[in-house]
C-alpha positions as CSV (number, residue, x, y, z in Angstrom):
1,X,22.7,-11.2,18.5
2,X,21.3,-8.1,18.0
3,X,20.5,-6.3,14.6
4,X,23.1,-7.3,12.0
5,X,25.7,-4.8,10.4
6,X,24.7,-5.6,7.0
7,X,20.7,-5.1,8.0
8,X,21.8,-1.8,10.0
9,X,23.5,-0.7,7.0
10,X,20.7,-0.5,4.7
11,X,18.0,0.6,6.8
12,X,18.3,3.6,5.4
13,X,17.0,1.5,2.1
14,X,14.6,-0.1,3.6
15,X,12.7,3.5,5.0
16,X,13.0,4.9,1.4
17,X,10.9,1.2,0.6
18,X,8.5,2.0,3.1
19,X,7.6,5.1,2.8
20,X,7.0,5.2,-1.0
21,X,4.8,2.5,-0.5
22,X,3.1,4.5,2.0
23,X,3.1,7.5,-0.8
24,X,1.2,4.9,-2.9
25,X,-1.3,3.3,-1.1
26,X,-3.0,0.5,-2.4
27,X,-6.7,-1.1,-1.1
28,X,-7.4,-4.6,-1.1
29,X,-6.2,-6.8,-4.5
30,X,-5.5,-3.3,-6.0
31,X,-1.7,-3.9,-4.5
32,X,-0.1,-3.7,-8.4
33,X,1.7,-1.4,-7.5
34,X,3.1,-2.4,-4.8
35,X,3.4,-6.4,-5.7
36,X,5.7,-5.2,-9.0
37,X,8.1,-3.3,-6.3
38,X,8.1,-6.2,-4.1
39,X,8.3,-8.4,-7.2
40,X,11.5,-6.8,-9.0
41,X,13.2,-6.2,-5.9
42,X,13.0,-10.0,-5.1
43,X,14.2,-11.1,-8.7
44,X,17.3,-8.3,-8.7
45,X,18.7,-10.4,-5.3
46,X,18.7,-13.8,-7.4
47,X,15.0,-14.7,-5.1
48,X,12.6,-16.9,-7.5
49,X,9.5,-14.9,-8.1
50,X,5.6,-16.1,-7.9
51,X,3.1,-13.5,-9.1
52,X,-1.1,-13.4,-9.2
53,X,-1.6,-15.6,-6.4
54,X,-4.7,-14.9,-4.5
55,X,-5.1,-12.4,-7.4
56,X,-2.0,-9.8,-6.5
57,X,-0.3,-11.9,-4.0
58,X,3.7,-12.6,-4.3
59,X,6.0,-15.7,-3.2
60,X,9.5,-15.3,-3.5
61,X,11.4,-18.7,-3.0
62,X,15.1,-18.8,-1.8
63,X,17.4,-21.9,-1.1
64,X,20.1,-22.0,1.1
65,X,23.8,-22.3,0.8
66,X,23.5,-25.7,2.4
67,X,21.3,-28.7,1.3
68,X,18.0,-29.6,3.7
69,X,14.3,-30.3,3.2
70,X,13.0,-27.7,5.8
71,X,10.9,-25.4,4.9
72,X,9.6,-22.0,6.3
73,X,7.2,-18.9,5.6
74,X,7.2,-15.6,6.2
75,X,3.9,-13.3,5.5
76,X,3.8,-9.4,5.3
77,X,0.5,-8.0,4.3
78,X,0.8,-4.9,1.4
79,X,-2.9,-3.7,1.7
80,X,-3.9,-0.1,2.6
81,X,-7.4,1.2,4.3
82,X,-9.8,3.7,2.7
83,X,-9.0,6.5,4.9
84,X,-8.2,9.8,4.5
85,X,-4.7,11.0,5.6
86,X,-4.3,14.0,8.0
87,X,-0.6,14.0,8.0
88,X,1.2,16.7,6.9
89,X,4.8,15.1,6.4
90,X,6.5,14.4,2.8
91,X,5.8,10.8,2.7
92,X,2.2,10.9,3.2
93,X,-0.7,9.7,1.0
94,X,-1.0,10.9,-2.5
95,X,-4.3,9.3,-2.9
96,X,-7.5,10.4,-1.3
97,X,-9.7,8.1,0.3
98,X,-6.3,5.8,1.0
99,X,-3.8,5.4,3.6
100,X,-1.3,2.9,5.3
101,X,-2.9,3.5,8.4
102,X,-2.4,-0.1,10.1
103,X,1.6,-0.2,8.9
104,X,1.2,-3.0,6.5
105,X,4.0,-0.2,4.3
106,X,6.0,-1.5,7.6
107,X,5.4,-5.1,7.0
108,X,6.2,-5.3,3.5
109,X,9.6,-3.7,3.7
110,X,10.5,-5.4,6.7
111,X,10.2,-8.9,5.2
112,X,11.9,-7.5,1.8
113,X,14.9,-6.3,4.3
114,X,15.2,-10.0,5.0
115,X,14.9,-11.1,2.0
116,X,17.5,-9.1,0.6
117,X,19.7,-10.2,3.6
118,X,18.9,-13.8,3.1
119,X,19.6,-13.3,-0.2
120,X,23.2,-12.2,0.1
121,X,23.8,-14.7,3.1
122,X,22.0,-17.8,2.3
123,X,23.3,-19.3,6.0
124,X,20.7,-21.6,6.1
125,X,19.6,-25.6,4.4
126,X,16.3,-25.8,3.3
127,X,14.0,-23.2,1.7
128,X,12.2,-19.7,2.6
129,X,8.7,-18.6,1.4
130,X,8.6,-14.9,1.1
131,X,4.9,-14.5,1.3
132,X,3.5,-11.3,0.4
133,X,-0.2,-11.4,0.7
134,X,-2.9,-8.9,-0.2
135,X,-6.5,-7.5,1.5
136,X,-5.8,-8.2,4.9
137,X,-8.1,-5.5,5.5
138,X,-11.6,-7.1,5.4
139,X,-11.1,-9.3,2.0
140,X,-9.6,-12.3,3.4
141,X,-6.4,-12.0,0.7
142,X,-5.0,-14.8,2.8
143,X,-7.8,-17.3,2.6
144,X,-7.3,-16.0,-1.6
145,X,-3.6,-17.3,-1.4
146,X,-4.7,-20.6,0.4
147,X,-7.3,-21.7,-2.3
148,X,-5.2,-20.5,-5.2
149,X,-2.7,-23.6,-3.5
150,X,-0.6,-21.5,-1.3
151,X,1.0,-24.2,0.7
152,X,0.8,-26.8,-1.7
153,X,2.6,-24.8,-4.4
154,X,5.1,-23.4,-1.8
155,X,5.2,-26.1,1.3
156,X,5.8,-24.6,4.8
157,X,6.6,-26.9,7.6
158,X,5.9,-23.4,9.3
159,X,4.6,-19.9,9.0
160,X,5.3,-16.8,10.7
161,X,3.9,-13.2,10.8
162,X,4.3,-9.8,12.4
163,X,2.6,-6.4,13.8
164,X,3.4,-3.8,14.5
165,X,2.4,-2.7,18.1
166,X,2.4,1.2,19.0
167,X,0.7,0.6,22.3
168,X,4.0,-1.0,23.6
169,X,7.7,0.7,23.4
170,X,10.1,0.1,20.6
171,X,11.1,-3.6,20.6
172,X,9.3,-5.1,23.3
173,X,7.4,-8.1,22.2
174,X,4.5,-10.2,22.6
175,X,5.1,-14.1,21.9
176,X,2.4,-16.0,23.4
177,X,0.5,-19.0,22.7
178,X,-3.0,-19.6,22.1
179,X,-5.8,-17.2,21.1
180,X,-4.1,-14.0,20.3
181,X,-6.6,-12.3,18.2
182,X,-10.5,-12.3,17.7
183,X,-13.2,-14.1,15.3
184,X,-13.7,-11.3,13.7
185,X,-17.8,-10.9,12.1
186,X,-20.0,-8.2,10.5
187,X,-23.6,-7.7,10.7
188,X,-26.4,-6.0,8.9
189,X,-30.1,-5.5,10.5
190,X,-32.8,-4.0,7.9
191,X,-35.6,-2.6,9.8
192,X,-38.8,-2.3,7.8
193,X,-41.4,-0.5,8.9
194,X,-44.0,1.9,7.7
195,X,-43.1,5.5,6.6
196,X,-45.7,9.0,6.8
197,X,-45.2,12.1,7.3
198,X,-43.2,13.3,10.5
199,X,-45.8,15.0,11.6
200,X,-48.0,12.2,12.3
201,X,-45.6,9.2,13.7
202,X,-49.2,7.5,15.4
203,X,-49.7,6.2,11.3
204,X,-46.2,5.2,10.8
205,X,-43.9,2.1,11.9
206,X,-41.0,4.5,12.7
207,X,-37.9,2.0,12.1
208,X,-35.8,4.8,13.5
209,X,-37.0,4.3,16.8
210,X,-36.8,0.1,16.7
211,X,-34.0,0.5,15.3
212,X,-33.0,2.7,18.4
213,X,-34.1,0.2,20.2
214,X,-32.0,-2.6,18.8
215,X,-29.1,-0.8,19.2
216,X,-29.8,-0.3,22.7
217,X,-30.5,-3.8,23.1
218,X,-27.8,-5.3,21.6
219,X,-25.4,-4.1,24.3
220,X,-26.4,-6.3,26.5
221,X,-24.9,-9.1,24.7
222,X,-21.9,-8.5,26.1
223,X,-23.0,-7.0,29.4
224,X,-25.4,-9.5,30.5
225,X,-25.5,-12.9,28.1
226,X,-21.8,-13.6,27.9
227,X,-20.1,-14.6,30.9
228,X,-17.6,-12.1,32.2
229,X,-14.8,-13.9,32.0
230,X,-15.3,-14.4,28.3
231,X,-15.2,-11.4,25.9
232,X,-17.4,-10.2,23.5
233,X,-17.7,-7.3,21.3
234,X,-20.8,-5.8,19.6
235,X,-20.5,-2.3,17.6
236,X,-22.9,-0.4,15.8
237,X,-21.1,1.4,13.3
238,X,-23.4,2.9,11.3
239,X,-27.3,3.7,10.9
240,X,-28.8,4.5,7.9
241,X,-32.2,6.2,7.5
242,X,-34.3,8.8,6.3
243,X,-34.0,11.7,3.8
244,X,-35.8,14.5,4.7
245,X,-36.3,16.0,7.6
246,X,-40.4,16.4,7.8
247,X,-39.9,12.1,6.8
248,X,-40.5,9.2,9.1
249,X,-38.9,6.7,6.4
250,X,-40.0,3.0,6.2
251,X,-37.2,1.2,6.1
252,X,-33.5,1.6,8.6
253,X,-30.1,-0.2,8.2
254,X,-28.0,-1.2,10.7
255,X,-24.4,-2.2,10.5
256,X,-21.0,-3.2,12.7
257,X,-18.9,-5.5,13.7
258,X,-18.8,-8.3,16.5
259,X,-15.8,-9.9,18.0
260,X,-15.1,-13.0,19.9
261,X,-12.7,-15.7,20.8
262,X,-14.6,-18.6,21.5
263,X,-16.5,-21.1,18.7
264,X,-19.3,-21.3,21.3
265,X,-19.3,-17.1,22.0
266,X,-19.4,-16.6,18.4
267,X,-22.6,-19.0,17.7
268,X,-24.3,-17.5,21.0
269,X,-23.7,-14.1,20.1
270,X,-25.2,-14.7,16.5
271,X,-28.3,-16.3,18.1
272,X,-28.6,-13.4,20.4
273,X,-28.4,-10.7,17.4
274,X,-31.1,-12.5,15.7
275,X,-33.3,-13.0,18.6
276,X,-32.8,-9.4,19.8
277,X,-33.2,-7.7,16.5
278,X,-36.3,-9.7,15.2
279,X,-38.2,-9.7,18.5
280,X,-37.5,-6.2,19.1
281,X,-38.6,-5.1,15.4
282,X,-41.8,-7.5,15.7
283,X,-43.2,-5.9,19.2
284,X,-43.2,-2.6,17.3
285,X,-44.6,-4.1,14.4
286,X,-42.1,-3.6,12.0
287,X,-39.9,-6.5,10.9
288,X,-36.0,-7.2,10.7
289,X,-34.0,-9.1,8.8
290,X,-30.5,-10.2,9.9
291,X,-27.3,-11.1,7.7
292,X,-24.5,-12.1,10.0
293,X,-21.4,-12.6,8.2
294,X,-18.4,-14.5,9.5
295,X,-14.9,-13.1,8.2
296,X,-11.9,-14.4,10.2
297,X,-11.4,-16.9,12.3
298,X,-10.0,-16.4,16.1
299,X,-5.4,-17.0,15.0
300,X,-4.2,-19.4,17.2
301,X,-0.6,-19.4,18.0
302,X,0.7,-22.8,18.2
303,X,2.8,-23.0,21.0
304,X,5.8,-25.1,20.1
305,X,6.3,-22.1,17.0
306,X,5.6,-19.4,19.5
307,X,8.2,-20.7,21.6
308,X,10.6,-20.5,18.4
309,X,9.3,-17.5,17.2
310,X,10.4,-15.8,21.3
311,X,14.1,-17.0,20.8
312,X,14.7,-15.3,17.6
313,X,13.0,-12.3,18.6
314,X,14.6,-12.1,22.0
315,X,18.3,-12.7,20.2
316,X,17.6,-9.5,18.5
317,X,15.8,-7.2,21.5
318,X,16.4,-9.4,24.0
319,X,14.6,-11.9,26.2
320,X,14.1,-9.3,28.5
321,X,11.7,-7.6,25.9
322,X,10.1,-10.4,25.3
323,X,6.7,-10.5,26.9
324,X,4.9,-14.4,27.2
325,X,1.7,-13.8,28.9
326,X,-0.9,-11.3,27.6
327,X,-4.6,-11.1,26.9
328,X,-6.1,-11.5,23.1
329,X,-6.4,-8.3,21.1
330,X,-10.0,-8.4,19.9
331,X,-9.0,-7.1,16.4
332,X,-9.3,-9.6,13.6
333,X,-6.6,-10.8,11.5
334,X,-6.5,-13.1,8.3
335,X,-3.4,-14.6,9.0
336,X,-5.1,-16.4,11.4
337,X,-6.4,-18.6,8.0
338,X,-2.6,-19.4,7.6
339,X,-2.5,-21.0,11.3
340,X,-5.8,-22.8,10.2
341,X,-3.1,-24.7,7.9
342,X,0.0,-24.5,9.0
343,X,1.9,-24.7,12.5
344,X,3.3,-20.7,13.1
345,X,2.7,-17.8,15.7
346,X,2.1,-14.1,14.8
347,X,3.6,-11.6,17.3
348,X,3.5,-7.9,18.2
349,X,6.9,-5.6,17.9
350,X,6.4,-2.5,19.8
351,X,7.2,0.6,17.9
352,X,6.3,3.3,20.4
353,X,9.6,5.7,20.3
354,X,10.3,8.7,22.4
355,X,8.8,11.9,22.0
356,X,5.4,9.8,21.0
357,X,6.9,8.9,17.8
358,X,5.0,5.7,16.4
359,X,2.4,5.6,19.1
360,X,-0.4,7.0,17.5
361,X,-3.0,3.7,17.0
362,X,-3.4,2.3,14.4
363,X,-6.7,2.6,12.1
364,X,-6.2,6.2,12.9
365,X,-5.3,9.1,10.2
366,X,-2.7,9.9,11.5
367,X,-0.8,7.1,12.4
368,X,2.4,6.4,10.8
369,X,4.7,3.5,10.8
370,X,7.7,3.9,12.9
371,X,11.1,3.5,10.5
372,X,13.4,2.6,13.3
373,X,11.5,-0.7,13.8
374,X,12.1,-1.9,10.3
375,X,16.2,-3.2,10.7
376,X,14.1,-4.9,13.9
377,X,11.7,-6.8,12.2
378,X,14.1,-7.6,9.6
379,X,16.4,-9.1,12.2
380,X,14.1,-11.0,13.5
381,X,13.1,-12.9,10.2
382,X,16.1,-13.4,9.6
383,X,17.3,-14.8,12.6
384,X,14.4,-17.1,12.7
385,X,15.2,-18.4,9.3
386,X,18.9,-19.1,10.4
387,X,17.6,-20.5,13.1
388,X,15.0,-23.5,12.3
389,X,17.0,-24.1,9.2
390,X,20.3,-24.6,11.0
């Protein structure tokens, strides 16, 4: 079963969605915008509309034709990043500072293509969640959803997500169980010290150089404290100091991002930090002050639902496409909150075309999300839905 007629038929739709989201970017609970287009489109096909949860979150609820007590969910994420856009075609950012540079325009039209499908169809007993969920990007917006009552407000006897993947060609999937995406963490280290003129560093605590220090000696967290067959990531994004140039300053800030997949990596890498950082910082006589913050947890694919989550995909790409076995991205994603709660997988849809059309990475200014993908990833949900609630 590949792409439907009726899906195929308003693609075309389905781009123009997309991309004027994509004009219109929207950060983290800003998404107003973008949650009253999601919001009116779902109440013109007859879908039941939820609004404000997890602040600008949407649920659209949708019986089917037939009578049944199963229950699914389906999650798109709306939120931009604050980038700036280098992409010169019509369709790109109107607003400075933001961009749909992960494809999360993608995401949201995609599941609105299915919902306007489902919506015309209904073949299928029980009920469908259309979950539209804000600040993915670093704010948790699913975590939001879950406290404002999520599930119990909208029960799920399963939930599913999607990605896009421009690393892999159009179509070709990744469905596999277990770990399939990082704890995801952020760190600050402030480095005090003792600041005089540049001139004469023998009076000063330089924090520029322990902090130099630091950095250097964090890499070996990964390199030679974490066993090789784990993984671990440990980036120092920024460093902050000084404002002059004839100035040693007194105090440095360092800040990044760490990455892991274990619960036991994740508290040995925060021990090492702080151990590193402070002992570091006290040989020079200066002193440092760690604030480790966790933000997502590692999503968990559960495999029963992965397995599910393959046969719908593979009916529309086909099992061919369908890849089972791959190593753990070390990105972080909220969703993984979701599978904290609920039973579900979250896959990867390639969207690399020819010509390098939808391959740029994402995170990148400029990527752009790849419009032939979107009657895909409509498919699929669709399928799946038809599917479980057969």
């Amino acid at each position: 079963m590949p792409v439907p007629n009726r899906i195929a038929d308003f693609a075309p739709e389905m781009m123009e969605w997309r991309r004027d989201i994509h004009t219109h970017p929207e950060l983290g609970f800003e998404e107003v915008r973008t949650s009253a287009i999601v919001a009116e489109k779902l109440a013109s096909w007859g879908i039941e509309v939820h609004r404000g949860i997890g602040r600008t979150g949407v649920v659209g609820v949708l019986k089917g034709a037939r009578e049944g007590s199963g229950s699914i969910g389906l999650r798109a994420d709306m939120d931009a990043l604050p980038m700036t856009e280098v992409n010169e075609f019509a369709h790109r950012s109107q607003i400075p500072g933001k961009m749909h540079a992960c494809g999360h325009d993608g995401h949201t039209a995609m599941l609105l293509g299915a919902a306007k499908y489902l919506a015309e169809t209904r073949n299928f007993a029980g009920t469908v969640n259309f979950i539209f969920q804000p600040g993915e990007e670093g704010y948790a917006g699913a975590a939001e959803m879950i406290k404002d009552g999520l599930f119990e407000r909208f029960p799920c006897d399963a939930v599913y997500g999607i990605h896009n993947d421009p690393t892999a060609p159009l179509g070709t999937t990744r469905a596999v169980a277990g770990v399939v995406m990082a704890n995801s963490d952020i760190l600050a280290i402030r480095i005090k010290g003792r600041g005089g003129h540049g001139a004469q560093p023998h009076r000063t605590v330089d924090p520029v150089l322990v902090g130099a220090q630091v950095v250097a000696g964090l890499q070996a967290i990964a390199s030679r404290r974490t066993d090789p067959l784990d993984s671990a990531v440990v980036s120092i994004t920024q460093f902050h100091a000084g404002s002059a140039d004839n100035v040693i300053p007194g105090e440095a800030e360092l800040r990044g991002t760490v990455r892991t997949l274990t619960a036991a990596t994740r508290d040995a890498v925060e021990k090492a930090i702080e151990e590193i950082a402070t002992l570091t910082a006290r040989a020079h006589g200066a002193e440092a002050v760690v604030e480790y913050t966790r933000l997502y947890p590692a999503a968990v694919n559960h495999e029963e639902q992965t397995n599910r989550a393959a046969r719908a995909i593979g009916a529309v790409v086909g099992e061919e496409k369908v890849v089972r076995a791959a190593p753990p991205v070390m990105g972080g994603e909220d969703f993984a909150f979701m599978l904290q709660q609920r039973p579900g997988a979250f896959l990867f849809v390639g969207q690399a075309g020819r010509d390098g059309k939808g391959g740029t990475p994402v995170h990148n200014a400029g990527y752009d999300f790849n419009d032939d993908l979107l009657p895909v990833g409509a498919a699929y949900f669709a399928r799946l839905v038809e599917q479980e609630l057969s």
